[in-house]
mmCIF file of the N, C-alpha and C atoms, coordinates in Angstrom:
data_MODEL
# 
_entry.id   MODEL 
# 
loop_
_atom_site.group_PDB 
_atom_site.id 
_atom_site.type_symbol 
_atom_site.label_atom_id 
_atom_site.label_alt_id 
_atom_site.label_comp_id 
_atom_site.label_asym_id 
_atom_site.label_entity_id 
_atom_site.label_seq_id 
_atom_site.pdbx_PDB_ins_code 
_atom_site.Cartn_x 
_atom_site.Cartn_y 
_atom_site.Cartn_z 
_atom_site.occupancy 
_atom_site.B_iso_or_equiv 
_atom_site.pdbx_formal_charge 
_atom_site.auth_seq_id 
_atom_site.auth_comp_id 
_atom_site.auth_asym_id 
_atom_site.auth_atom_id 
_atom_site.pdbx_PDB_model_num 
ATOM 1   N N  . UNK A 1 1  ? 116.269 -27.689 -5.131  1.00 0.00 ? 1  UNK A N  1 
ATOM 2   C CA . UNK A 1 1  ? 117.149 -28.324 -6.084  1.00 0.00 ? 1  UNK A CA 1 
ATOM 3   C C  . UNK A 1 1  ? 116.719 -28.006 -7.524  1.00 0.00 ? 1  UNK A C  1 
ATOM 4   N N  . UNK A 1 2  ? 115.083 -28.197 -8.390  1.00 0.00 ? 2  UNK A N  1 
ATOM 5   C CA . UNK A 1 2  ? 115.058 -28.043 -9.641  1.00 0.00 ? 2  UNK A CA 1 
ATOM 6   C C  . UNK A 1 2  ? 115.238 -26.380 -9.436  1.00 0.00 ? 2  UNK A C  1 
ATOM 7   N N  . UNK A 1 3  ? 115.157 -25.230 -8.300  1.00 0.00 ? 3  UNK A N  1 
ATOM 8   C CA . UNK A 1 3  ? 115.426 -24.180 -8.674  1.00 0.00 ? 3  UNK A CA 1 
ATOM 9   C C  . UNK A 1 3  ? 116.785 -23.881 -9.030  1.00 0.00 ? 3  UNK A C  1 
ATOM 10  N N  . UNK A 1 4  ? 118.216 -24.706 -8.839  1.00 0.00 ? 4  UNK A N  1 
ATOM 11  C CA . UNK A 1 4  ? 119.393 -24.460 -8.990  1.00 0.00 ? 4  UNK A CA 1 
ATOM 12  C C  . UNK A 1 4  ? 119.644 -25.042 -10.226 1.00 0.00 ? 4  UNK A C  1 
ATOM 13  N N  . UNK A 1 5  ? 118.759 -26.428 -10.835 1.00 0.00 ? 5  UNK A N  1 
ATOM 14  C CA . UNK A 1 5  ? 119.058 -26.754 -11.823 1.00 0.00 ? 5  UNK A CA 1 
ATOM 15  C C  . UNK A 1 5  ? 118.225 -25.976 -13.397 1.00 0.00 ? 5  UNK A C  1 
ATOM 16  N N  . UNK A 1 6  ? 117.207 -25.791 -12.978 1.00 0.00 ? 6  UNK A N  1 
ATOM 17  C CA . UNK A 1 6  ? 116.645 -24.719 -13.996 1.00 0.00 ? 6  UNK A CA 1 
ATOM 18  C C  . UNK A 1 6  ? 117.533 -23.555 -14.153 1.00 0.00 ? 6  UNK A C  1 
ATOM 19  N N  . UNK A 1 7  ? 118.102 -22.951 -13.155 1.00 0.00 ? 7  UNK A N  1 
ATOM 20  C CA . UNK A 1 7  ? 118.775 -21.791 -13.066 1.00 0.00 ? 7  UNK A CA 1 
ATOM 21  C C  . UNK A 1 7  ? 120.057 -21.771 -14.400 1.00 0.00 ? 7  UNK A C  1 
ATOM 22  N N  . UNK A 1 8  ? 120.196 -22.911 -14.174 1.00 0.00 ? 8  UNK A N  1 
ATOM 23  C CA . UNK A 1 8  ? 121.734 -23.260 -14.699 1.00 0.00 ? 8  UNK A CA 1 
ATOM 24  C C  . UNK A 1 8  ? 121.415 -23.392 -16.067 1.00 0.00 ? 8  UNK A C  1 
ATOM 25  N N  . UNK A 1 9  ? 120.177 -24.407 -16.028 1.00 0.00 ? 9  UNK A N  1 
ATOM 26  C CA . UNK A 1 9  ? 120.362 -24.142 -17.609 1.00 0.00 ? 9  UNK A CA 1 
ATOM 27  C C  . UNK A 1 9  ? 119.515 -22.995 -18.434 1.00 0.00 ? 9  UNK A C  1 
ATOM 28  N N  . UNK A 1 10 ? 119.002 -21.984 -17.571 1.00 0.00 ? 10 UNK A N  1 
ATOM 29  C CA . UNK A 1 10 ? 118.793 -21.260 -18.352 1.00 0.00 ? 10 UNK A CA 1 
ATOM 30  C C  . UNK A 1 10 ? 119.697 -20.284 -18.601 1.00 0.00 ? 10 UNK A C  1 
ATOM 31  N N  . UNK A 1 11 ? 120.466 -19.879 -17.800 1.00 0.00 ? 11 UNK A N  1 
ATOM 32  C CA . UNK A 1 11 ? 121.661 -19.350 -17.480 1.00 0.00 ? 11 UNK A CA 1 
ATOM 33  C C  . UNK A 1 11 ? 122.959 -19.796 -18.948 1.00 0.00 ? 11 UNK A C  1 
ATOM 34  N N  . UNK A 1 12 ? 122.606 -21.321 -19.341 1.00 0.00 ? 12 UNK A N  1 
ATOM 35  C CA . UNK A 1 12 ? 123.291 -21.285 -20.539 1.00 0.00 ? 12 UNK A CA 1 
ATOM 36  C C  . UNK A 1 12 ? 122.706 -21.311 -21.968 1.00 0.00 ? 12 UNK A C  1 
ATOM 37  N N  . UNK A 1 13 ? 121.557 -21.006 -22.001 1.00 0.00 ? 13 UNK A N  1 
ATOM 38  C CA . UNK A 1 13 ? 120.357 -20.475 -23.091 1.00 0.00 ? 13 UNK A CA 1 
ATOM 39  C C  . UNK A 1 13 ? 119.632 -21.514 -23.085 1.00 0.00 ? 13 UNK A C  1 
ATOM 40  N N  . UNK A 1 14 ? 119.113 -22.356 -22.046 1.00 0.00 ? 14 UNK A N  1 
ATOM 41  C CA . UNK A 1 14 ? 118.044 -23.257 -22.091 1.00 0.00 ? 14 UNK A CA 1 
ATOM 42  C C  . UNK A 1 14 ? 116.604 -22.260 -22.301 1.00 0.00 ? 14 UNK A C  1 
ATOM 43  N N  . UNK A 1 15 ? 115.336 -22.635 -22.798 1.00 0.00 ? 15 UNK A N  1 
ATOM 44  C CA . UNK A 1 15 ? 114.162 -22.001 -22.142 1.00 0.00 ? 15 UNK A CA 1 
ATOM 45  C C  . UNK A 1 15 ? 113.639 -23.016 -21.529 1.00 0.00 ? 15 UNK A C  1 
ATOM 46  N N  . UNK A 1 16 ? 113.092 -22.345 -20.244 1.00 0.00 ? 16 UNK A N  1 
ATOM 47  C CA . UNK A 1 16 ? 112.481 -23.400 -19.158 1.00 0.00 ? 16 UNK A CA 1 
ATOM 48  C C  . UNK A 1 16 ? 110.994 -22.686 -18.968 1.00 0.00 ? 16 UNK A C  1 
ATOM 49  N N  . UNK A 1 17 ? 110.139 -23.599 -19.726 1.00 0.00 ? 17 UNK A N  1 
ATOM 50  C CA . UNK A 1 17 ? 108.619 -22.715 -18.938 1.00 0.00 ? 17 UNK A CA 1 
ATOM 51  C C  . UNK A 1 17 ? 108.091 -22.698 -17.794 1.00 0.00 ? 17 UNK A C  1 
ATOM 52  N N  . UNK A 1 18 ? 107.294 -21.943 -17.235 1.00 0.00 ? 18 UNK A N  1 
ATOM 53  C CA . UNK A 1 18 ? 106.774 -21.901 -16.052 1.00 0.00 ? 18 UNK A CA 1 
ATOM 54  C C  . UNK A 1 18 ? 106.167 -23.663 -15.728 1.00 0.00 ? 18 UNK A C  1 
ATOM 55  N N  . UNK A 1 19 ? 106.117 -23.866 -14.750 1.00 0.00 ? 19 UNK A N  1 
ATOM 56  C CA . UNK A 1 19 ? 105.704 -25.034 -13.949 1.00 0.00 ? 19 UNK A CA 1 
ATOM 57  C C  . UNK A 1 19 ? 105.886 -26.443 -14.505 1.00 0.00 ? 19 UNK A C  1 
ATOM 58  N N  . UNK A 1 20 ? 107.689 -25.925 -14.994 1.00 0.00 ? 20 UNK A N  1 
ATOM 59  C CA . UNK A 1 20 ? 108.170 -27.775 -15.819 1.00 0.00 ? 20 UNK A CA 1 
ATOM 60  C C  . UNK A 1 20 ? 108.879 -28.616 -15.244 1.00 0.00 ? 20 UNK A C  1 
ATOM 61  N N  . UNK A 1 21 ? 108.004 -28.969 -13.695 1.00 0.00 ? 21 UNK A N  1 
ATOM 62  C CA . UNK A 1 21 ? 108.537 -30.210 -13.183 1.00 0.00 ? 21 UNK A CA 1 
ATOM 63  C C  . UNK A 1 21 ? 106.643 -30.666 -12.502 1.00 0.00 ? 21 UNK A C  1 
ATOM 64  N N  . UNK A 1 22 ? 106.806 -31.311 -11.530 1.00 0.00 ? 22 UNK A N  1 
ATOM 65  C CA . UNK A 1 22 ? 106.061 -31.854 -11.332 1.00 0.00 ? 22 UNK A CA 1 
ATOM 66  C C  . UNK A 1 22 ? 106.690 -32.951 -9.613  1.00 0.00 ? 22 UNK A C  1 
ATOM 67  N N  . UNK A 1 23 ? 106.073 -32.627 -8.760  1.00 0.00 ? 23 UNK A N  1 
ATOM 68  C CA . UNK A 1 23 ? 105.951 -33.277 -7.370  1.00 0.00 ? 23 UNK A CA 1 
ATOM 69  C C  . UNK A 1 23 ? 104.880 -33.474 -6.692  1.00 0.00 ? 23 UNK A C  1 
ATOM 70  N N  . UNK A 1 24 ? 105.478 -34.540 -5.544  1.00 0.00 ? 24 UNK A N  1 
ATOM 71  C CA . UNK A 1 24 ? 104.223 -34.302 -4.478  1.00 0.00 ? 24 UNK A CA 1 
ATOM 72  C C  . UNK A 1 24 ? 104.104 -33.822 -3.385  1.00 0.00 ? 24 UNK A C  1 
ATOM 73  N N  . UNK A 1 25 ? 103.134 -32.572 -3.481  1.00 0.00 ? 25 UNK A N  1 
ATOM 74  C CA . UNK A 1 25 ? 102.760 -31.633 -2.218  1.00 0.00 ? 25 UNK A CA 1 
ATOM 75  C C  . UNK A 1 25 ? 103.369 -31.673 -1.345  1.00 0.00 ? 25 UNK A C  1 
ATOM 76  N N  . UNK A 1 26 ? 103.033 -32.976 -0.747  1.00 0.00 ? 26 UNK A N  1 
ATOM 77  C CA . UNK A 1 26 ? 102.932 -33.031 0.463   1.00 0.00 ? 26 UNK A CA 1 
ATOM 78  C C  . UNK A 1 26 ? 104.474 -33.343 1.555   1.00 0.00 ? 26 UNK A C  1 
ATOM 79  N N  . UNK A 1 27 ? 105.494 -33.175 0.354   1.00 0.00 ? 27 UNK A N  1 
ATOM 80  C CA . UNK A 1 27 ? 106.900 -32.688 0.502   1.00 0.00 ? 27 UNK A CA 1 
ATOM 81  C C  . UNK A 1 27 ? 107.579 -34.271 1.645   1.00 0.00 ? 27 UNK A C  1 
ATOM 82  N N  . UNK A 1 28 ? 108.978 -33.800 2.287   1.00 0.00 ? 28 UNK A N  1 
ATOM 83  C CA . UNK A 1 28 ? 109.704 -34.861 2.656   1.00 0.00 ? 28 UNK A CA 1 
ATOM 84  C C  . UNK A 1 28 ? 109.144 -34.832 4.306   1.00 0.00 ? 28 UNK A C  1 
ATOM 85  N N  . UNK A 1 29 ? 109.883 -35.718 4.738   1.00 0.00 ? 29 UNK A N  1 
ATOM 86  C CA . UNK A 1 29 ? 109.648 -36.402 5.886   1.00 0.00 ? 29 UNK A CA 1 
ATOM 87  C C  . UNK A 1 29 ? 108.350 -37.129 6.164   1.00 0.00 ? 29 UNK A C  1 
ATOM 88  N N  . UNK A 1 30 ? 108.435 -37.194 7.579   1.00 0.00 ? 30 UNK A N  1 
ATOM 89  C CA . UNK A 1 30 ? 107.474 -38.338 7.892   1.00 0.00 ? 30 UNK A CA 1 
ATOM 90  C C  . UNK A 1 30 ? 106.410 -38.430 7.162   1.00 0.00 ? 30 UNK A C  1 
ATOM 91  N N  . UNK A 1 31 ? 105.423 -39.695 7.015   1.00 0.00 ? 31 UNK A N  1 
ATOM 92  C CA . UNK A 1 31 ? 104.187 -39.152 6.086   1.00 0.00 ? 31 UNK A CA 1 
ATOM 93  C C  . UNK A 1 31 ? 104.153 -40.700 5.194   1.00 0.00 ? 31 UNK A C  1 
ATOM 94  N N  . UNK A 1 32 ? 102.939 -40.373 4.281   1.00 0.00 ? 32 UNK A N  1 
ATOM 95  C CA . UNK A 1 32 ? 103.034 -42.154 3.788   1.00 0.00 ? 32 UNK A CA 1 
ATOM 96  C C  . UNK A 1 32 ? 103.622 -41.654 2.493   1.00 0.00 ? 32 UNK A C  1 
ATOM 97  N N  . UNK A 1 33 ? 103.609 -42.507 1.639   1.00 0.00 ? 33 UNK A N  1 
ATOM 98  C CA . UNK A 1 33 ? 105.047 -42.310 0.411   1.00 0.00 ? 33 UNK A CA 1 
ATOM 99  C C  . UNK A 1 33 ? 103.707 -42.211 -0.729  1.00 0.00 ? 33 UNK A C  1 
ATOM 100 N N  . UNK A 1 34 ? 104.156 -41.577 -1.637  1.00 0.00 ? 34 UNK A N  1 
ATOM 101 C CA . UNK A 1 34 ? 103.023 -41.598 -2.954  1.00 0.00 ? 34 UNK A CA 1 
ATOM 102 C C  . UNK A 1 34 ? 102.813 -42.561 -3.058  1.00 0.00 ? 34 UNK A C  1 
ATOM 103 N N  . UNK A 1 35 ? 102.972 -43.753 -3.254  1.00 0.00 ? 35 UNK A N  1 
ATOM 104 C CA . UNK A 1 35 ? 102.572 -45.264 -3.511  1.00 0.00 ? 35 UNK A CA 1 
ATOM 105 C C  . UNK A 1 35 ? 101.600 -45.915 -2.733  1.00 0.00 ? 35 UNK A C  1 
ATOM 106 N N  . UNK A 1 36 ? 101.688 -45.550 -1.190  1.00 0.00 ? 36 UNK A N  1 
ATOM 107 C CA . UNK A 1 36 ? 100.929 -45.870 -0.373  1.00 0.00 ? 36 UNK A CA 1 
ATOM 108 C C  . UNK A 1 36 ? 99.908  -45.479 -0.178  1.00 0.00 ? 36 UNK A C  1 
ATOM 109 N N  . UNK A 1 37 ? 99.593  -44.183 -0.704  1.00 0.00 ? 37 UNK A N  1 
ATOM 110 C CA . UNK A 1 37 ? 97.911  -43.513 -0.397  1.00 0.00 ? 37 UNK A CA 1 
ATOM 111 C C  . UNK A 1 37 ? 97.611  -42.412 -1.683  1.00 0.00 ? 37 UNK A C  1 
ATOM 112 N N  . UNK A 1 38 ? 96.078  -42.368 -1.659  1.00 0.00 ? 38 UNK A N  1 
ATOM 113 C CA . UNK A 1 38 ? 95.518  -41.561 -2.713  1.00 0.00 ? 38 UNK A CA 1 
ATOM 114 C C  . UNK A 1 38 ? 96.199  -39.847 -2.649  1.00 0.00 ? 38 UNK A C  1 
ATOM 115 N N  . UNK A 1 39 ? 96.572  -39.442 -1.311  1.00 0.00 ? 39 UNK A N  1 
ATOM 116 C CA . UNK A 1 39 ? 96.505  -38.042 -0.337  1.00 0.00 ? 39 UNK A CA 1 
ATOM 117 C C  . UNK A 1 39 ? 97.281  -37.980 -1.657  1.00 0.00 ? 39 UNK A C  1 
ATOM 118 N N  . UNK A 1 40 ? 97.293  -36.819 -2.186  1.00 0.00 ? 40 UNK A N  1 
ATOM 119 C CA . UNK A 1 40 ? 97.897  -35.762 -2.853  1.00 0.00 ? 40 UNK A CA 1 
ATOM 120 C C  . UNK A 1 40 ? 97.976  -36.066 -4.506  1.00 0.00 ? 40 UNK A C  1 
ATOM 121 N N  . UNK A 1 41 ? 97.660  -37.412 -4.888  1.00 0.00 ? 41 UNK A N  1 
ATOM 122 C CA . UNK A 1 41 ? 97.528  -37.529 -6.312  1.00 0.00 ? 41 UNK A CA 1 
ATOM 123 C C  . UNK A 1 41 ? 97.047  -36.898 -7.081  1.00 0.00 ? 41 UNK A C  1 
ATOM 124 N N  . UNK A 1 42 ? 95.688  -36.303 -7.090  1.00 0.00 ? 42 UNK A N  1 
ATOM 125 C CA . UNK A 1 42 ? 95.280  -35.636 -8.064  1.00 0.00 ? 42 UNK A CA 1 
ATOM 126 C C  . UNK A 1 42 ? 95.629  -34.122 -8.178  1.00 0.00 ? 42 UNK A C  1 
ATOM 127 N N  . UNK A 1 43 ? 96.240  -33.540 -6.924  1.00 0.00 ? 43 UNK A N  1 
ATOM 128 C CA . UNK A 1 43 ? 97.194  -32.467 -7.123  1.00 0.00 ? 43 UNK A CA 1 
ATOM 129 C C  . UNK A 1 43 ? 97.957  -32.934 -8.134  1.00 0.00 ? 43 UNK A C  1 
ATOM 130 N N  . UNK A 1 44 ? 98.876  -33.849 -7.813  1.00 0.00 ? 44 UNK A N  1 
ATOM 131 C CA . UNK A 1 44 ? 99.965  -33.818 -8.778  1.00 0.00 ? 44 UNK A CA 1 
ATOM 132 C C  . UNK A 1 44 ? 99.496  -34.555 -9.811  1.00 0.00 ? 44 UNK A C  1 
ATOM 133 N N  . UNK A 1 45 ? 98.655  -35.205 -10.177 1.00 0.00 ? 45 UNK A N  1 
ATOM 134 C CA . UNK A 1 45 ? 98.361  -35.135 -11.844 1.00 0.00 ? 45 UNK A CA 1 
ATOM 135 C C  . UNK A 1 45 ? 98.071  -33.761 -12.188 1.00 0.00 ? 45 UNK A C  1 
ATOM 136 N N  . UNK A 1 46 ? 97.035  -33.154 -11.490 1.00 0.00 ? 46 UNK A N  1 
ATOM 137 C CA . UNK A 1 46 ? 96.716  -31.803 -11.984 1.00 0.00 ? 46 UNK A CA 1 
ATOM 138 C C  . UNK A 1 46 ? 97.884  -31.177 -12.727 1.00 0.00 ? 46 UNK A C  1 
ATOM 139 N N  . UNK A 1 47 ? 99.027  -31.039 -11.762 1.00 0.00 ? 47 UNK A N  1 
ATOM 140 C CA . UNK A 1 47 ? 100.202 -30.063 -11.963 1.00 0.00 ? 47 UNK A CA 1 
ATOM 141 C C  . UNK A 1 47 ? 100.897 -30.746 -13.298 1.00 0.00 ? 47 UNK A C  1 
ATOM 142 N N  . UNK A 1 48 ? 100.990 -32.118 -12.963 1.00 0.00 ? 48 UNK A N  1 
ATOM 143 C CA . UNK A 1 48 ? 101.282 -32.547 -14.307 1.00 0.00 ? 48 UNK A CA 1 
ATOM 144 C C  . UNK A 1 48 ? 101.152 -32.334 -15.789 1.00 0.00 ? 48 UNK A C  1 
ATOM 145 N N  . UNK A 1 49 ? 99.676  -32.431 -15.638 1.00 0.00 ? 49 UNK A N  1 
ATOM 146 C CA . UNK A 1 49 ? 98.805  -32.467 -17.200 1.00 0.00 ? 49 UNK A CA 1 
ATOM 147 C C  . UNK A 1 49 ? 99.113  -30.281 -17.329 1.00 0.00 ? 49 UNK A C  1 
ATOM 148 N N  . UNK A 1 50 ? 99.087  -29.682 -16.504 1.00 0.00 ? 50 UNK A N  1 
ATOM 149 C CA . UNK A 1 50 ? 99.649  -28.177 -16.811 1.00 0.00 ? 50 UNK A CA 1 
ATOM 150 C C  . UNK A 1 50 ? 101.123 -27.951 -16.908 1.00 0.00 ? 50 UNK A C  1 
ATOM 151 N N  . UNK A 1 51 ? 101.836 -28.659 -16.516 1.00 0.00 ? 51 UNK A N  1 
ATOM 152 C CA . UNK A 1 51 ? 103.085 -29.081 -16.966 1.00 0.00 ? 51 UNK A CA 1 
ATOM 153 C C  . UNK A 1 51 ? 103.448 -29.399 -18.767 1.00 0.00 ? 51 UNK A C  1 
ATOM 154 N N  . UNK A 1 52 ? 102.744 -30.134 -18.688 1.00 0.00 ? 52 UNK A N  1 
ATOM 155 C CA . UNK A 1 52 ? 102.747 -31.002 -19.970 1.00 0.00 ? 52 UNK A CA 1 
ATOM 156 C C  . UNK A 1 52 ? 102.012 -29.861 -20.989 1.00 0.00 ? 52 UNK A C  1 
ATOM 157 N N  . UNK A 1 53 ? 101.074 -28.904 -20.847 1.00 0.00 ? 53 UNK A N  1 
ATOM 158 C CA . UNK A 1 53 ? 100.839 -28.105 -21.571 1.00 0.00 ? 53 UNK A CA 1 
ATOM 159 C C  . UNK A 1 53 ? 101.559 -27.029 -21.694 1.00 0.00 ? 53 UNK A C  1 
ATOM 160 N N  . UNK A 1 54 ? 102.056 -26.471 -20.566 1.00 0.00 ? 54 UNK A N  1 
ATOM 161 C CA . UNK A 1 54 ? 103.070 -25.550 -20.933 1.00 0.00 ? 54 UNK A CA 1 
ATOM 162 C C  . UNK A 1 54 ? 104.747 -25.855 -21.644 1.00 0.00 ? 54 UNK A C  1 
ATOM 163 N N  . UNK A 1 55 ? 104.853 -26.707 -20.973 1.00 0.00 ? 55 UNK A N  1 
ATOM 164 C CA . UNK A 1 55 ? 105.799 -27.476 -22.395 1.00 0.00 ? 55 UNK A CA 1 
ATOM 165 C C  . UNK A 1 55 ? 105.354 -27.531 -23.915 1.00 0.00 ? 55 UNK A C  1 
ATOM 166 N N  . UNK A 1 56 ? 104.445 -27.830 -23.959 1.00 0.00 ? 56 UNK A N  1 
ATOM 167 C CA . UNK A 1 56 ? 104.342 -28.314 -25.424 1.00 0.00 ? 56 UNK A CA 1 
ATOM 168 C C  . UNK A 1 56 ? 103.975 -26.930 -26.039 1.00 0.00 ? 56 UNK A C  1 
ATOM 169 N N  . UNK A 1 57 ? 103.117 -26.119 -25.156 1.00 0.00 ? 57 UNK A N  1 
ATOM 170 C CA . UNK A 1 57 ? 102.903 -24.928 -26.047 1.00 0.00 ? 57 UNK A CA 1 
ATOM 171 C C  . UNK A 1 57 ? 104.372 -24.139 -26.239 1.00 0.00 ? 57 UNK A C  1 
ATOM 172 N N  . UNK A 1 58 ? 105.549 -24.235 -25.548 1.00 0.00 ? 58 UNK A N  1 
ATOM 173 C CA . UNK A 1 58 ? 106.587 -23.557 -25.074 1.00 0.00 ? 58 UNK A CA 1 
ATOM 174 C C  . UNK A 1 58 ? 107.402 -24.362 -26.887 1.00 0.00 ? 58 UNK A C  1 
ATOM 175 N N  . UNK A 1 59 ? 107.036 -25.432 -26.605 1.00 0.00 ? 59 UNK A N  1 
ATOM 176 C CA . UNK A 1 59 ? 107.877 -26.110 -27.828 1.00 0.00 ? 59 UNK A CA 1 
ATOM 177 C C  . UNK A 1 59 ? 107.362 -25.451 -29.271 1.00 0.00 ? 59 UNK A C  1 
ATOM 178 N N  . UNK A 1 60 ? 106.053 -25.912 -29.901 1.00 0.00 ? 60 UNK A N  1 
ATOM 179 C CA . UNK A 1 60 ? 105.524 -24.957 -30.452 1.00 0.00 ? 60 UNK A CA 1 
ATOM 180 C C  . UNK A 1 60 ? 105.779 -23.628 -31.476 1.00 0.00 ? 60 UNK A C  1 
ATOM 181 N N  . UNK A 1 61 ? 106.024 -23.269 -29.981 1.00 0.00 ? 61 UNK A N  1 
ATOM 182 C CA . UNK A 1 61 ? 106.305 -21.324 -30.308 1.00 0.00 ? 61 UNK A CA 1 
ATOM 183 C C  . UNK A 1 61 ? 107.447 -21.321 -30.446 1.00 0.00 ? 61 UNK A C  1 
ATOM 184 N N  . UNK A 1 62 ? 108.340 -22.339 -30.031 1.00 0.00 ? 62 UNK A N  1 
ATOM 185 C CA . UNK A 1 62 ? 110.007 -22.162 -30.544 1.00 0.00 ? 62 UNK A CA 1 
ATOM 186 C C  . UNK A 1 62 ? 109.988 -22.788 -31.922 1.00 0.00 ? 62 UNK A C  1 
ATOM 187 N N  . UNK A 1 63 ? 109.189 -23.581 -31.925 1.00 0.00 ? 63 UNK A N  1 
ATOM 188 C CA . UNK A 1 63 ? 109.493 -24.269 -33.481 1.00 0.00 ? 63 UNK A CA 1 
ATOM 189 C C  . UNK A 1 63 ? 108.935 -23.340 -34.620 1.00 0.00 ? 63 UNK A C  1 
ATOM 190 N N  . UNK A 1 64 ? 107.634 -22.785 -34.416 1.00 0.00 ? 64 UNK A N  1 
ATOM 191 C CA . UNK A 1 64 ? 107.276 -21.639 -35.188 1.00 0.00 ? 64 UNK A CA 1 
ATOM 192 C C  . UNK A 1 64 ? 108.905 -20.488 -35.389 1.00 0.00 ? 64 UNK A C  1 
ATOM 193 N N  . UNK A 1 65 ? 109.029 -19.930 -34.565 1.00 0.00 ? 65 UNK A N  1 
ATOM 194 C CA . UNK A 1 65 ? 110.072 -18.484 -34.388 1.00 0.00 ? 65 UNK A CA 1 
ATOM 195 C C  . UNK A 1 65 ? 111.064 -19.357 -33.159 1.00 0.00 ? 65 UNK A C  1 
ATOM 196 N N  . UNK A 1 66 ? 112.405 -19.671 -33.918 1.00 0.00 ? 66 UNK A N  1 
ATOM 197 C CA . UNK A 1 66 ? 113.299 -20.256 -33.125 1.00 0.00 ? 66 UNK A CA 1 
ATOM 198 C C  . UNK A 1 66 ? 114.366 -18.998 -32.455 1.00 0.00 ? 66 UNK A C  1 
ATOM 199 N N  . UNK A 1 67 ? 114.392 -19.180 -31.256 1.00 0.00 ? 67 UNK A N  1 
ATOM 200 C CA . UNK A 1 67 ? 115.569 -18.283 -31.050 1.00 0.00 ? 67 UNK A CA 1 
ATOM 201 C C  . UNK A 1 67 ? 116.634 -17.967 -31.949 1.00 0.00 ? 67 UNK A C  1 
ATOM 202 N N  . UNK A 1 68 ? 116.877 -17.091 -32.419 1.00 0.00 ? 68 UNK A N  1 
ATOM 203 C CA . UNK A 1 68 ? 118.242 -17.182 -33.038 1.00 0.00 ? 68 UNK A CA 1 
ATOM 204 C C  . UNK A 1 68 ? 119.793 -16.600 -31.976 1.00 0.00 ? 68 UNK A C  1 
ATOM 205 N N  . UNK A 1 69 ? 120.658 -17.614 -32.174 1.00 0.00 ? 69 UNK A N  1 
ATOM 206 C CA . UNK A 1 69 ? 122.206 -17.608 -31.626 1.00 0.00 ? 69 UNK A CA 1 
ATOM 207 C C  . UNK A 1 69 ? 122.401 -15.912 -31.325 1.00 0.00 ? 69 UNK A C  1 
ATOM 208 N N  . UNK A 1 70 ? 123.177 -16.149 -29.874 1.00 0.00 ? 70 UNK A N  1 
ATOM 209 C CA . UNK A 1 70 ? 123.527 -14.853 -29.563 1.00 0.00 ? 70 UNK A CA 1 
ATOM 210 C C  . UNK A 1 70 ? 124.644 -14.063 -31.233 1.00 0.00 ? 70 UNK A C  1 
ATOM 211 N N  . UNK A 1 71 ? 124.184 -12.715 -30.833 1.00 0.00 ? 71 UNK A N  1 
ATOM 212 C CA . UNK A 1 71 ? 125.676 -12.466 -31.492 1.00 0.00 ? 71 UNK A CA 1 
ATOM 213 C C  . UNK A 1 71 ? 127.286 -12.690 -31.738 1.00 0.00 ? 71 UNK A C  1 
ATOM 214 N N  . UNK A 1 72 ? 127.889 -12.541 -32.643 1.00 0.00 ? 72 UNK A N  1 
ATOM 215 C CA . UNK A 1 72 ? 128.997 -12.972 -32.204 1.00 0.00 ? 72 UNK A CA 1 
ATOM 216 C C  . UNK A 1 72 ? 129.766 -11.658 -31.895 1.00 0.00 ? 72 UNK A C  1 
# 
């Protein structure tokens, strides 16, 4: 799903940096729910806090040198 929705908006001049979402591992079905157990948290903070850096450096570098508008 975030691969169809990233798609889209980059597709209409979004920039999307590498690794700008954030889940847990240990994916759907059976299994205990993030709330219920430690299993996979510090993965996903990990991914988080590199999330959160590649965003901000991504922001940054656009605010330095902003894309400029396609041609007309």
């Amino acid at each position: 799903m975030i691969s169809e929705i990233s798609g889209a908006l980059i597709d209409i001049g979004y920039t999307i940096p590498g690794q700008s979402w954030t889940y847990w591992h240990l994916g759907p079905g059976p299994g205990p729910d993030y709330m219920d157990s430690e299993q996979g948290r510090e993965w996903s903070h990990k991914t988080a806090r590199a999330m959160a850096s590649n965003l901000y450096a991504v922001a940054q570098a656009l605010a330095a040198t902003p894309v400029p508008p396609p041609p007309s």
